[in-house]
LODO-431469 format. One record per residue (C-alpha): residue in one letter; x, y, z. Coordinates in steps of 0.1 Angstrom, whole numbers, plus 5000, padded with zeros to 4 digits. Example, Ala and Ser with C-alpha at 12.3 -4.5 7.8 and 13.67 -1.06 7.14 Angstrom:
REM LODO-431469
- A 5123 4955 5078
- S 5137 4989 5071
***
This chain:
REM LODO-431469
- X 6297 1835 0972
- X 6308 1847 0940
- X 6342 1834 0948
- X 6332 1797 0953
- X 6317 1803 0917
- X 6344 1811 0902
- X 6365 1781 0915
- X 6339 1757 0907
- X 6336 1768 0874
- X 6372 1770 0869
- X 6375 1736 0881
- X 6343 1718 0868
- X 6352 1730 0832
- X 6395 1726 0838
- X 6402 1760 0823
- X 6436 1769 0840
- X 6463 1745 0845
- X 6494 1755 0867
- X 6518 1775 0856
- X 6493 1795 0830
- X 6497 1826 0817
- X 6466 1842 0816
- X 6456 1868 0792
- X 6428 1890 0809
- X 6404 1908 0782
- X 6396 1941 0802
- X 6371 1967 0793
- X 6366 1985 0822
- X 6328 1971 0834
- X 6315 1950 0858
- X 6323 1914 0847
- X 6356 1925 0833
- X 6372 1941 0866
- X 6356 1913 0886
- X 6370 1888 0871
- X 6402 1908 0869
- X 6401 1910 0912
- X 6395 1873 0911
- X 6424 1861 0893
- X 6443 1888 0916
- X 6431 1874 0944
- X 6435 1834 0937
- X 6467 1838 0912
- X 6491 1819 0935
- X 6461 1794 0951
- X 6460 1783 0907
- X 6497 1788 0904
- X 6492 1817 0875
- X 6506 1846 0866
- X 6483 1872 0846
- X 6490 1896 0818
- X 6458 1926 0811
- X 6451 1933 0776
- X 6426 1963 0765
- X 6409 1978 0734
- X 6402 2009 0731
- X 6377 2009 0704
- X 6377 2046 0697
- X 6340 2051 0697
- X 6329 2069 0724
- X 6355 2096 0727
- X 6359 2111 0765
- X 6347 2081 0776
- X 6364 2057 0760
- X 6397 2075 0767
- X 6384 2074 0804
- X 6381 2035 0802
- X 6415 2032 0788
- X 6430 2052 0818
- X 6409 2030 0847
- X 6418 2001 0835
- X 6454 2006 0834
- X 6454 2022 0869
- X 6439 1985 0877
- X 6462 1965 0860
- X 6487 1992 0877
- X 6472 1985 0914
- X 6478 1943 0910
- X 6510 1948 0898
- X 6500 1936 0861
- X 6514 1945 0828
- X 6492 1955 0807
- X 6492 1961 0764
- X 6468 1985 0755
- X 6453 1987 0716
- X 6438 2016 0700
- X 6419 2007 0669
- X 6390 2026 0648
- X 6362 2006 0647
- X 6339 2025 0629
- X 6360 2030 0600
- X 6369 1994 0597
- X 6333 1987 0599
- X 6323 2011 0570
- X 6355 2000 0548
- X 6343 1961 0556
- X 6300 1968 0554
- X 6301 1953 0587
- X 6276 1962 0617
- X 6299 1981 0644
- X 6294 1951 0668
- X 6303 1925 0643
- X 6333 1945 0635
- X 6341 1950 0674
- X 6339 1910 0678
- X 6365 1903 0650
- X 6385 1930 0657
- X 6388 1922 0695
- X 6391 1887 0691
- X 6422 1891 0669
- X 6436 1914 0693
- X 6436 1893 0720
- X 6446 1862 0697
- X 6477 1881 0687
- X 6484 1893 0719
- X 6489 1857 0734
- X 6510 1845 0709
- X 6529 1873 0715
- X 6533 1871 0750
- X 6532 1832 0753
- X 6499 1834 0772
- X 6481 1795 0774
- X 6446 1812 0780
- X 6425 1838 0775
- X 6399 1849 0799
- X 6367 1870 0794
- X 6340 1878 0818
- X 6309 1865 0799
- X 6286 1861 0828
- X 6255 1839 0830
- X 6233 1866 0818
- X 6252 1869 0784
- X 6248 1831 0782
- X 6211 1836 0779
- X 6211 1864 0763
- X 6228 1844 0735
- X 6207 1822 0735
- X 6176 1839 0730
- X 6194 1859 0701
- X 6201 1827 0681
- X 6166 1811 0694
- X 6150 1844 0674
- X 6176 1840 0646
- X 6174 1803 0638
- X 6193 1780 0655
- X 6200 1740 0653
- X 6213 1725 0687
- X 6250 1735 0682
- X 6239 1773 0678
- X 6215 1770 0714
- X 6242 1758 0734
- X 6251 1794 0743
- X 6286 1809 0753
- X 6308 1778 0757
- X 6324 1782 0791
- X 6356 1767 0772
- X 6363 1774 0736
- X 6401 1767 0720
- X 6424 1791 0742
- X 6394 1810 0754
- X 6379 1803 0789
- X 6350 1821 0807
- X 6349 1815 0845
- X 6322 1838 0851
- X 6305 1818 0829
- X 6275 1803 0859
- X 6276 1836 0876
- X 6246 1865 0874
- X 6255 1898 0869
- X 6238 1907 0897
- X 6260 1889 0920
- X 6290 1904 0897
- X 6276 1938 0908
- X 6276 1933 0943
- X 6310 1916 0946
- X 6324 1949 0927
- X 6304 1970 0953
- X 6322 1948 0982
- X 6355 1950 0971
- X 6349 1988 0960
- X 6348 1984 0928
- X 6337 2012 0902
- X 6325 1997 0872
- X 6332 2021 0836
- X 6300 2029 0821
- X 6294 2020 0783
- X 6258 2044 0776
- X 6254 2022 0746
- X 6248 1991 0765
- X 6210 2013 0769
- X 6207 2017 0733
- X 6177 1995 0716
- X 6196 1993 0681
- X 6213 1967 0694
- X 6196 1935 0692
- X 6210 1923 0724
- X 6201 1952 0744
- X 6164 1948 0736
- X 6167 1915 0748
- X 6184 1925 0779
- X 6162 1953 0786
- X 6126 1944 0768
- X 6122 1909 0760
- X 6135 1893 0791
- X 6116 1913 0817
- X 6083 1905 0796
- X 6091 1867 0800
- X 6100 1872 0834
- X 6061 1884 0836
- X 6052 1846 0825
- X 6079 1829 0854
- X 6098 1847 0877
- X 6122 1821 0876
- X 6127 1825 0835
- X 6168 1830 0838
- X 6173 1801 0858
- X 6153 1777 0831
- X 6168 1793 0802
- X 6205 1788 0819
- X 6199 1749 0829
- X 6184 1744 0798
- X 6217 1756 0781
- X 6235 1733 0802
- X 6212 1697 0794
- X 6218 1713 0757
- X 6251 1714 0759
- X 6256 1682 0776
- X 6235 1665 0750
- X 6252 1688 0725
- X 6289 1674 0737
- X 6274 1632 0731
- X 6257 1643 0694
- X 6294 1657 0687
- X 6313 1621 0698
- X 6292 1603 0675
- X 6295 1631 0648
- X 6331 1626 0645
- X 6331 1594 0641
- X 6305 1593 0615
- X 6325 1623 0603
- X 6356 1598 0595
- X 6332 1572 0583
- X 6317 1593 0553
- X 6348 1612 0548
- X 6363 1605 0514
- X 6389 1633 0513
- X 6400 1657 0541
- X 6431 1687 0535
- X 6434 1723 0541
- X 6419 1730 0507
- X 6390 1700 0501
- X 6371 1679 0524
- X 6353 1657 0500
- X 6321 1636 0514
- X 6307 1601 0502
- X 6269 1611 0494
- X 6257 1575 0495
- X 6271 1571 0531
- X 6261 1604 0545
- X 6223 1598 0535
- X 6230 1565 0553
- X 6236 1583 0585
- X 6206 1597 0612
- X 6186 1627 0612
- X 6201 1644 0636
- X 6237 1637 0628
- X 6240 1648 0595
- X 6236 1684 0604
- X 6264 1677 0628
- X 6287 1656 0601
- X 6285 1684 0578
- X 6296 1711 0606
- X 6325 1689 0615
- X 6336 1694 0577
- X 6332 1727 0579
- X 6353 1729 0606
- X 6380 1704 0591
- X 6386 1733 0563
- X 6380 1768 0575
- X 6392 1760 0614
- X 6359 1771 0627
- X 6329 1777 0627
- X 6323 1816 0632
- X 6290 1828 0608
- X 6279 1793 0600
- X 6245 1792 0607
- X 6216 1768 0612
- X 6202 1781 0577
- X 6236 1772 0560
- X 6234 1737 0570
- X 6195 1735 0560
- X 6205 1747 0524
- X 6230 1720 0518
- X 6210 1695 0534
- X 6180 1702 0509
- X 6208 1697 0482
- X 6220 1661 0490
- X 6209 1638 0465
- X 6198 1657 0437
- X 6207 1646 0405
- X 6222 1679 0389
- X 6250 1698 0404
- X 6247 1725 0426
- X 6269 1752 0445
- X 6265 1767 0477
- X 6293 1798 0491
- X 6298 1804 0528
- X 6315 1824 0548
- X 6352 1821 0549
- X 6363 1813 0513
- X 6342 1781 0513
- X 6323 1767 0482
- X 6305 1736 0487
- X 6295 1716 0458
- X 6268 1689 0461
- X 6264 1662 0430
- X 6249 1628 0435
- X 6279 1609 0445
- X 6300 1637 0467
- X 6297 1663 0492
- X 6326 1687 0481
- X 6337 1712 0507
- X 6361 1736 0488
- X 6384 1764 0501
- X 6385 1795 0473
- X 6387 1827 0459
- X 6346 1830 0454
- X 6343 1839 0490
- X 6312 1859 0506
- X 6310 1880 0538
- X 6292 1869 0565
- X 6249 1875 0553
- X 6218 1876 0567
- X 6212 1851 0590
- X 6180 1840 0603
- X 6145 1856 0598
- X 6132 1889 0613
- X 6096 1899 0623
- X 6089 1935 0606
- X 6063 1952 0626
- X 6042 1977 0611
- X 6050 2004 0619
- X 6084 1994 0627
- X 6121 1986 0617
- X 6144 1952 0618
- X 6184 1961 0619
- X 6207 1943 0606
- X 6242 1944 0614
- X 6259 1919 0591
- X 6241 1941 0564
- X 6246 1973 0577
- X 6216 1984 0572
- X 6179 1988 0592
- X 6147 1982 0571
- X 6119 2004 0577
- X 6083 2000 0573
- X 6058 2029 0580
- X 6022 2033 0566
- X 6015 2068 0544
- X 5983 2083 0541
- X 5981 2087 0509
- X 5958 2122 0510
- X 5989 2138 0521
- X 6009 2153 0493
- X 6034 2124 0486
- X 6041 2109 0455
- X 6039 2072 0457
- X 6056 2073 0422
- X 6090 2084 0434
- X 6105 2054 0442
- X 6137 2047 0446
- X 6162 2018 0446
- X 6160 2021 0489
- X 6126 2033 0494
- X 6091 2019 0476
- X 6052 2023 0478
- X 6036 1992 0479
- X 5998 1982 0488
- X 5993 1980 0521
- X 5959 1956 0518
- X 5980 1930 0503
- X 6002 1919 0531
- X 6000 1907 0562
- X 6003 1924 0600
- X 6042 1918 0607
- X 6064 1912 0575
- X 6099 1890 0575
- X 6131 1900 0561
- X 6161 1877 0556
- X 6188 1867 0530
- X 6179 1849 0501
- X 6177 1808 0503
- X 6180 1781 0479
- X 6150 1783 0455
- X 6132 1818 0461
- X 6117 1832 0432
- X 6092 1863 0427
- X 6078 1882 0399
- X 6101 1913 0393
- X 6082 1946 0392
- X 6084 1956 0351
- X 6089 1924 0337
- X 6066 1892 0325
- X 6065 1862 0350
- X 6087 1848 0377
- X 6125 1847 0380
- X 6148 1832 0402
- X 6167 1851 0425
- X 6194 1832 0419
- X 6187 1843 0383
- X 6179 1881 0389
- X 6211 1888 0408
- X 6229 1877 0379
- X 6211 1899 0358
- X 6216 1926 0379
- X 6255 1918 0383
- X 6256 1916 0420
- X 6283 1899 0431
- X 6287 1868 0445
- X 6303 1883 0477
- X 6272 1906 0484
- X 6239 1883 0473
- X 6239 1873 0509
- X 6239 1906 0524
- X 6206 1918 0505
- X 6181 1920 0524
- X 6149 1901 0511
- X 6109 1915 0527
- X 6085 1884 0529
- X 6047 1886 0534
- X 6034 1854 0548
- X 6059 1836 0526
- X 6060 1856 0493
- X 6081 1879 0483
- X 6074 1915 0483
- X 6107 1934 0479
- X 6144 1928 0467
- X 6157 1954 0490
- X 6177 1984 0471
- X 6169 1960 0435
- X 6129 1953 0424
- X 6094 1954 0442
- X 6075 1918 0433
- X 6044 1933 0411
- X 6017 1917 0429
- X 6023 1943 0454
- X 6029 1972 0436
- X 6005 2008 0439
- X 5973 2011 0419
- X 5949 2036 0412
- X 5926 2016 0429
- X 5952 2013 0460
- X 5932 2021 0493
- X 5966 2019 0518
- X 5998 2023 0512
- X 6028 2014 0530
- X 6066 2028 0523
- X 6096 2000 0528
- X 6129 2019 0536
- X 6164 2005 0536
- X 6186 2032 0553
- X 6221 2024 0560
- X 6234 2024 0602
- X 6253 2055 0611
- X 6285 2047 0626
***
């Protein structure tokens, strides 16, 4: 039963204490309005009273409208008070170059943050379900992740806490059904632009071809992850404290010679815990981040690394320096995509989708007429699926026009792209080398020839709101 569950869970992971306000985030969907008829129905068993929050996003018009309505007659029918938000996503997302789901996330997130400081709620609860956990998972498994990254969803995070967390949304469905639920319909949970809903709806089902069982592997293996996860953090922090020469809200400063004392493994870890000390979390840190710095301890010159949230790290041979600042970036690329051809990759911290599609060069198109967003190059010289990701410490390629190589580091400079937007270029690989500076240079070893027998078009189009 879905209700033992959802005690369990609450329990297991100690996410409400008596007393608790409880902010409820409420779209309108399955998970949402179950978990919504659960707190309803075991408020005075937990000793809680409940307070609905929604978003409407402003999107998807009628619909969205419609979503707002139902769930206010819910939070209406349980005696709830509710705060309702109206905020345009899209435009925020093409003021901010953010994807539309990255800039649903932040916005969201605040709201619900603001709203329980307003109200004095102690919690917030969201109906991630099982499924989303490995979902997750399987999107950070495909975009790089160390162990902290493949721990999925955590059932309890700050303020926030998940108590659908161990339940299938199939079970979610039919408790709805039982207690006569109707669940809002969001269409674009079916569109495959998302990267989450091609996992939901593609990948999954193929690698349930391989084990029927696949869900239930993926989700215990989140759990011994997260379990081993919680014992690398303990010793973290104390190795954390141990290498830490410095440590405000503006600089966390770490002893080199100490850190390369410390494991493998922890390291990683150590350096994520002083991340955390001076930006208060860890939202857009990624596994790459951590790599780059770690290739940078212990080098003799001085180098500088920027991540997200206003942080500048500088690495020389005696100190770590973690450095909050005006030089900030927004959030890149993170992780490595497989380009298909024919095919696309989207990417949403970008804003952008690369395209690659093969042109038959009899037809009357001139492979000349390139542009800063769409070149020709020759199709014999690379490989059957192409990468694209953000640039890393150390790339180089041999701009199209000029003599020899050049760093990127180097030719973003030239170019005058700003520090806040070298992340959020996107960079096309073929089996390791470079083949295009998306929207800047072609590398000329795969440039068009008159002896050129294939050629194949790279597009960079920006995503439509």
């Amino acid at each position: 039963m879905i209700d033992e569950k959802f005690l369990e869970t609450v329990r297991e992971y100690e996410m409400l204490n008596p007393q608790d306000k409880v902010l409820v985030g409420v779209s309108g969907g399955a998970d949402s309005i179950a978990l919504l008829q659960l707190l309803a129905d075991y408020r005075r068993q937990l000793n809680i009273s409940v307070h609905v929050a929604h978003l409407n996003h402003l999107m998807r018009g009628a619909d969205a409208d419609g979503d707002e309505k139902y769930v206010q007659q819910l939070a209406k029918s349980f005696s709830f008070p509710i705060t309702i938000e109206r905020f345009a996503v899209r435009e925020y997302a093409e003021k901010n170059k953010m994807g539309i789901e990255e800039a649903a996330r932040k916005i969201r997130y605040e709201f619900y943050e603001k709203l329980a400081r307003d109200t004095g709620a102690q919690k917030i609860a969201l109906g991630h379900n099982a499924d989303d956990n490995i979902e997750t998972f399987i999107m950070r498994l495909l975009r790089g992740a160390g162990t902290s990254g493949l721990v999925g969803i955590p059932p309890v995070r700050n303020k926030f806490v998940r108590p659908l967390i161990l339940t299938w949304r199939r079970d979610i469905e039919k408790y709805c059904a039982s207690k006569k639920l109707v669940p809002r319909i969001d269409h674009t949970n079916y569109e495959s632009i998302y990267l989450r809903n091609r996992v939901r709806l593609k990948l999954i089902p193929q690698l349930k071809v391989f084990n029927n069982n696949i869900k239930d592997l993926l989700l215990n293996t989140i759990l011994l992850l997260t379990n081993d996860n919680l014992y690398l953090l303990s010793k973290a922090e104390k190795a954390f404290r141990a290498v830490c020469k410095k440590s405000n809200s503006d600089e966390v400063v770490l002893k080199v010679k100490k850190f390369m004392e410390l494991e493998a493994p922890i390291k990683g870890h150590v350096l994520r815990q002083a991340i955390l000390a001076i930006k208060g979390d860890l939202k857009e840190i990624a596994y790459i981040h951590i790599q780059d710095i770690l290739k940078l301890v212990g080098e003799t010159e001085k180098k500088e690394i920027h991540l997200p949230g206003l942080i500048r790290v500088e690495i020389d041979r005696d100190s770590i320096s973690f450095i909050r600042g005006e030089q900030a970036k927004v959030p890149g690329i993170l992780g490595e995509y497989g380009l298909h051809i024919p095919g696309q990759v989207v990417l949403e911290s970008a804003g952008v989708r690369i395209v690659a599609k093969p042109i038959n060069i009899i037809n009357n198109i001139d492979i000349n007429a390139s542009t800063d967003k769409k070149v020709y190059i020759n199709y014999d010289r690379v490989g059957r699926v192409l990468q694209v990701r953000g640039r890393r410490t150390g790339d180089k390629f041999h701009p199209l026009g000029i003599t020899g190589t050049k760093k990127i580091q180097d030719f973003f400079v030239d170019e005058k792209i700003s520090r806040a937007d070298r992340d959020k270029v996107p960079i096309v690989l073929s089996e390791g080398k470079i083949v295009w500076v998306a929207g800047f240079r072609l590398d000329d070893e795969f440039k068009v020839t008159p002896k050129t027998r294939r050629v194949l078009e790279l597009r960079m189009e920006e995503l439509k709101a």
